[in-house]
C-alpha positions in Angstrom: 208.0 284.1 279.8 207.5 287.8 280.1 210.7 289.8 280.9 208.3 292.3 283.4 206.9 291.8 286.5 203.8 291.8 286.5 203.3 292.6 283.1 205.2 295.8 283.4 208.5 297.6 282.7 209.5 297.6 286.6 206.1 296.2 288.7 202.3 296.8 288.6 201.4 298.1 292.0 199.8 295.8 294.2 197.1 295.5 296.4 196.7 294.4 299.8 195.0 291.7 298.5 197.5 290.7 296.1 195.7 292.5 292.8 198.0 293.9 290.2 196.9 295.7 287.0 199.4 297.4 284.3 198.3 300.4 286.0 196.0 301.9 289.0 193.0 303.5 289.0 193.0 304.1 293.1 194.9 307.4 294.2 196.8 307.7 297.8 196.7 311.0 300.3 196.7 313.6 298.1 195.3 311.8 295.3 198.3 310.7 294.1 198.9 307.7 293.0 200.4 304.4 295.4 203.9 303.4 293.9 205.0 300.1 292.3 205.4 297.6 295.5 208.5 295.2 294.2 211.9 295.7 294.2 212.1 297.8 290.4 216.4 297.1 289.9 215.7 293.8 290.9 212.6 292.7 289.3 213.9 294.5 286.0 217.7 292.5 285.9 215.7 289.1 286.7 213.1 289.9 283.3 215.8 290.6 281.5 217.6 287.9 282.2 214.4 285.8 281.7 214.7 286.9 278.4 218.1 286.3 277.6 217.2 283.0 278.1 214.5 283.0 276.4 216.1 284.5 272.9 219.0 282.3 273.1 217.3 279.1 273.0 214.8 280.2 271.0 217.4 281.9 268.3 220.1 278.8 269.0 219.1 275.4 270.0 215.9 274.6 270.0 215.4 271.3 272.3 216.7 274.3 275.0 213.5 275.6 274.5 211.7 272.8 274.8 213.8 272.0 278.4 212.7 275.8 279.2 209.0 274.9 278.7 208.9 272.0 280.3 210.3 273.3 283.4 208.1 276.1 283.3 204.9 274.0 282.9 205.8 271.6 285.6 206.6 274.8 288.3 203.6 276.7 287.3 201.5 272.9 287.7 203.3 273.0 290.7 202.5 276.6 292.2 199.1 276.2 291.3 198.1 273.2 292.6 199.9 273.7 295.8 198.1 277.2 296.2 194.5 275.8 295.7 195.6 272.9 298.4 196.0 275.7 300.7 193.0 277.1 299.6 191.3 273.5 300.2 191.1 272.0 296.9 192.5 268.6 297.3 194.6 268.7 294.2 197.3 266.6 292.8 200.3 268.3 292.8 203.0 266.1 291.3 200.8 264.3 288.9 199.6 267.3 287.6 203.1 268.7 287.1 203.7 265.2 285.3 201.0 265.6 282.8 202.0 269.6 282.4 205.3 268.1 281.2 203.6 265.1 279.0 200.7 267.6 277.1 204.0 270.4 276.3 205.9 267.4 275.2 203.5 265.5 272.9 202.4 268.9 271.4 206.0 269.9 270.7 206.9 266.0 268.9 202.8 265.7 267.7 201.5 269.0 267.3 197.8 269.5 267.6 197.3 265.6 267.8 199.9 265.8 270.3 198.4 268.7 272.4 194.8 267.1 272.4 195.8 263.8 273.3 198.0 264.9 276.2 195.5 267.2 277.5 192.7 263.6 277.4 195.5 261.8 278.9 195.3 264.1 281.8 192.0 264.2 282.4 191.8 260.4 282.6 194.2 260.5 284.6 193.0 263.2 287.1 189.9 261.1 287.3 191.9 257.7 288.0 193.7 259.5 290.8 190.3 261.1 291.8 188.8 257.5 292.2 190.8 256.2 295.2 190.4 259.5 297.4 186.4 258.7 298.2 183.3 261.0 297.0 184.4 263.6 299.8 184.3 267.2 297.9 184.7 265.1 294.5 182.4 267.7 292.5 185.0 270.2 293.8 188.5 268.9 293.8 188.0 267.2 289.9 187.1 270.7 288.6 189.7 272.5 290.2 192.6 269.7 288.7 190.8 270.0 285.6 191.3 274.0 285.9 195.1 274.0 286.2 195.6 271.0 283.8 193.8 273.6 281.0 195.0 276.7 282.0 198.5 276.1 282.4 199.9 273.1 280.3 197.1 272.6 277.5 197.3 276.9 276.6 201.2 276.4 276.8 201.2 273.8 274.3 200.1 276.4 271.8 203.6 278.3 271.9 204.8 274.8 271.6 202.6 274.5 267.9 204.0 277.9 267.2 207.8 277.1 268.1 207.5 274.3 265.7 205.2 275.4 262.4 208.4 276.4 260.9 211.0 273.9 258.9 213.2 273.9 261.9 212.4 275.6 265.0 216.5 276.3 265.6 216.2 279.0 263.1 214.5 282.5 263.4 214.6 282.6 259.5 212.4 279.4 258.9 209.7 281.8 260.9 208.9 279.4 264.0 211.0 280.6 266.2 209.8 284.7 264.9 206.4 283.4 265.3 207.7 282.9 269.4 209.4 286.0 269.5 206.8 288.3 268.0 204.2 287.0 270.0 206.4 287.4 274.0 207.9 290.7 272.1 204.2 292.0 271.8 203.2 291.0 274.9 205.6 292.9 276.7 205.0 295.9 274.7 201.5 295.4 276.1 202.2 295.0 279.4 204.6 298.0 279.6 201.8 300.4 277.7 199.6 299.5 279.8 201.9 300.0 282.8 203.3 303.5 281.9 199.8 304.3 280.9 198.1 303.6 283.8 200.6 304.5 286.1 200.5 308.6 284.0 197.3 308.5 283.8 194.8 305.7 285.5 192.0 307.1 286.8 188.8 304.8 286.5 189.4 301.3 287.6 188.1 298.6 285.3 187.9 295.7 287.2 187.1 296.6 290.6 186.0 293.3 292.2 189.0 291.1 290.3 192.0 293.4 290.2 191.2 297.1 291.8 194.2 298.6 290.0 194.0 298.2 286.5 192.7 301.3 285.0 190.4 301.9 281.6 193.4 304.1 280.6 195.7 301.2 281.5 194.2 298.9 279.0 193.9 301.8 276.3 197.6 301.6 276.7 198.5 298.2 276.8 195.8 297.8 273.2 198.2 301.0 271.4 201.7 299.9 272.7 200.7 296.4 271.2 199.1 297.2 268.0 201.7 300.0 266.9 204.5 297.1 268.0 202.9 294.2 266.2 202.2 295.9 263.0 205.8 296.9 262.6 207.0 293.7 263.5 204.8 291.4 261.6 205.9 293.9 258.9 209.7 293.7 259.3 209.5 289.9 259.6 206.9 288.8 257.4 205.7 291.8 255.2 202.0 292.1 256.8 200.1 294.7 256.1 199.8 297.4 258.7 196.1 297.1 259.3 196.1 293.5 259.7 199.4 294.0 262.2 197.5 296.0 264.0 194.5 293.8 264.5 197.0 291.1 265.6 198.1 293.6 268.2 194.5 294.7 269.5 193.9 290.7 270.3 197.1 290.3 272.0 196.3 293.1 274.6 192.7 291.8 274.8 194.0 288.3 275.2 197.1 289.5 277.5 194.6 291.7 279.6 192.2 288.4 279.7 194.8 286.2 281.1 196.1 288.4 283.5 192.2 288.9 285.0 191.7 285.1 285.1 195.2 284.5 287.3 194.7 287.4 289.2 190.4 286.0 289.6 192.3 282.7 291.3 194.6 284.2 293.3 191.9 286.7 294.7 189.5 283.6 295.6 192.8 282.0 296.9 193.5 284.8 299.6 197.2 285.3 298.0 199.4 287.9 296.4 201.7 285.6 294.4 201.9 282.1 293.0 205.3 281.9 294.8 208.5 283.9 295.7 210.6 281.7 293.0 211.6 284.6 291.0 212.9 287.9 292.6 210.9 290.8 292.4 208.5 289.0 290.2 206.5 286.5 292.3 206.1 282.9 290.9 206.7 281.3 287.6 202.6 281.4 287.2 203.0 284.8 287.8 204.9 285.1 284.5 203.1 283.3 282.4 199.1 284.7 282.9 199.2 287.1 279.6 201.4 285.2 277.7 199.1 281.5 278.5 195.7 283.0 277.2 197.7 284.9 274.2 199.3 281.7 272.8 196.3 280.0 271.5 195.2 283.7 269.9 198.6 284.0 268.2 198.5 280.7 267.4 194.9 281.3 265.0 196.4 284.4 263.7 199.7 283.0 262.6 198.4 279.8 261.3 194.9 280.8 259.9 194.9 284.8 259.5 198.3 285.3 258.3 199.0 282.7 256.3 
C-alpha cells in the first residue's frame, strides 16, 4: 500500500469533484496555485505507519503479508462494489470480497495457475449469482462485477507472484520480498515527484476530463523521481545496470500514472471523491492501492522476464 495520500508526500489537491493528480495544473485568485485539501500531519503519520506495516511483514514473517493482502483485497472489493451500488450497479458486495480473498490466496499457494484459476472461479461465480437476480440491467451489472473482480484482486495477485518468486518470501535476501519493496519503494518515489513537481511547477493539465489536476509537469516528475530511484535500487540490490533501472522506472510512473487515471475515471463516473473515509487523511483502502494495482503486473514482467 502506498505510504502517501494520494500518491503524494502529504495529499494531491482535490477537486470538487473528487479528482486528484500528483500535482495541479488549475491556478486560484492570483494564479496561484489551490493547496493540498487533506489533513498533511495526519495523512503523513497514517502512510507511514502503513508502511511500517508493510516492511515488517514483508522483511519478518511472511504469512503477515499474506493476512495484510487479504484484508486489503477484500476492503477494496468491498469499497468498490458498494460505491458502484450507489452508483446503480447492482453488484455483489460480499461475494466479490470472497473471491478478492480466494484469487490473492490461490496465487500466493499456486502462483500463476493459482491467480488464473481464482480469477475463472470468480467469474463463474459472478455469473451464478447473476442468474437468479432476472435479465433486469444484466448487460450492465455482469460487466461492472467483472470490473472490480479484475481490477482489484486479479492485478493484486501479481504482488502476490512477486512476494513469492524468491526461495522464501520471509527473507529480503532470497529477493522476493526486495522484489515487493522495490516495486511500493518506487512507486512512492513516483507519486511524491510527481507531487512536488506539480505542485512547483504544474501549469498544463493533462487529463482535463478524468482528473483536472494532474499536470504534464506533474507526470515529468513522477517518470524522473522513479527512474533515478529504480536504477539505484535495482542496482544496490541486484547489480542492474543503470539504463535498464531506469527503464524499469519510466514503466512504473507510466503504469502508476495509468492506475491512478482508471480509479480516479470510476470515481468521477461514480459522482464521489473517495472510495471511503477508512483511513485518515487518505480516503479508502482503494484509494491506496490505484498506482500500485496497475504497476504490479508491470513489475512483475520486468522482474521475472527483463531482469532475470
Amino acid at each position: 500500500m502506498s505510504a502517501l495520500p494520494d500518491g503524494s508526500p502529504g495529499s494531491r489537491p482535490h477537486s470538487p469533484s473528487g479528482e486528484e493528480g500528483p500535482g495541479t495544473a488549475e491556478t486560484g485568485p492570483g494564479g496561484r496555485r489551490p493547496k493540498a485539501g487533506r489533513n498533511l500531519p495526519v495523512a503523513i503519520g497514517a502512510g507511514l505507519g502503513m508502511a511500517a506495516v508493510v516492511l515488517a511483514s514483508l522483511l519478518i514473517q511472511p504469512m503477515a503479508f499474506l493476512g495484510l493482502a487479504v484484508i486489503a483485497i477484500a476492503v477494496a472489493c468491498w469499497e468498490t462494489g458498494t460505491a458502484m451500488r450507489r452508483g446503480g450497479k447492482n453488484v455483489p458486495v460480499y461475494p466479490l470480497a470472497a473471491a478478492g480473498v480466494l484469487i490473492v490466496v490461490l496465487a500466493w499457494f499456486g502462483g500463476a495457475t493459482g491467480l488464473l484459476l481464482g480469477t475463472a472461479v470468480g467469474v463463474v461465480a459472478l455469473f451464478v449469482w447473476r442468474l437468479s437476480e432476472g435479465a433486469t440491467d444484466y448487460r450492465t451489472d455482469v460487466p461492472a462485477a467483472a470490473l472490480v473482480l479484475v481490477q482489484v484482486p486479479f492485478l493484486a495477485g501479481f504482488v502476490m507472484l512477486l512476494a513469492t518468486s524468491g526461495n522464501d518470501a520471509a527473507r529480503l535476501i532470497d529477493g522476493s520480498a526486495a522484489q515487493v519493496l522495490i516495486m511500493l519503494f518506487t512507486v512512492v518515489l513516483s507519486d511524491t515527484g510527481g507531487y512536488t513537481a506539480g505542485v512547483l511547477f504544474g501549469r498544463h493539465q493533462m487529463t482535463p476530463t478524468i482528473s483536472p489536476k494532474k499536470s504534464w509537469e506533474g507526470l515529468a516528475g513522477s517518470v524522473v523521481a522513479a527512474a533515478v530511484g529504480g536504477s539505484v535500487t535495482l542496482w544496490a540490490f541486484f547489480g542492474v545496470s543503470f539504463p535498464l533501472g531506469v527503464a524499469f522506472g519510466v514503466c512504473v510512473a507510466l503504469a502508476a500514472t495509468l492506475g491512478d487515471l482508471s480509479v480516479s475515471l470510476l470515481k468521477r463516473d461514480l459522482g464521489i471523491k473517495d472510495m471511503s473515509n477508512l483511513i485518515p487523511g487518505h480516503g479508502g483502502v482503494m484509494d491506496r492501492l490505484d498506482s500500485i494495482l496497475m504497476v504490479a503486473p508491470v513489475a512483475y514482467v520486468w522482474f521475472r522476464y527483463l531482469l532475470g
